[in-house]
C-alpha positions, 0 to 999 in steps of 0.5 A: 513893860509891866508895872514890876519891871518898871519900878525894877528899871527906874531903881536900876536908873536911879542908882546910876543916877546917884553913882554919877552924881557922887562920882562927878561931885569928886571931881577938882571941879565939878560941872555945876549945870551937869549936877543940877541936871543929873539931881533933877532926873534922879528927884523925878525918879524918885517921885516915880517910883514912890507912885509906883510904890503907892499903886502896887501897895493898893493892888496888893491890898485889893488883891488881898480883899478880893481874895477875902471875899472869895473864901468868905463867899466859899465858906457860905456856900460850904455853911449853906450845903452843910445845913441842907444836908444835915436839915431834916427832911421835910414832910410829904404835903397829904 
């Protein structure tokens, strides 16, 4: 699973998550170790998602700088053959 479908599946988790709690909060007589239990796991859902967040925010950033280097690298290289180009032509040596 990659890291996309991941964070998708735990957003799915965490939603259910809170619609159960809010649903058993309604109850006459809500079950408080339930609600303790189901609180947890949608804390520790949440604390996997923020890391996922954080570590899909740093791939886009490298990913972003990457790419800046390759079109700074191409724009050398296209600097350099049009200089080569353009250069006057070296005398012969006698």
């Amino acid at each position: 699973m990659g890291i996309r479908a991941r964070f998708e599946a735990l957003e799915l988790t965490h939603t259910s998550l809170e619609e159960k709690i809010e649903s058993e909060m309604l109850r006459p007589r809500p079950d408080d170790a339930l609600l303790r239990r189901l609180k947890r796991r949608k804390l520790l859902i949440k604390d996997e998602l923020e890391a996922i967040r954080l570590l899909m925010a740093a791939i886009g950033a490298e990913e972003r700088s990457e790419s800046r280097a390759r079109r700074s690298s191409r724009t050398a290289r296209e600097h350099a053959l049009a200089a080569a180009r353009t250069a006057p032509a070296a005398a012969p040596a006698p």
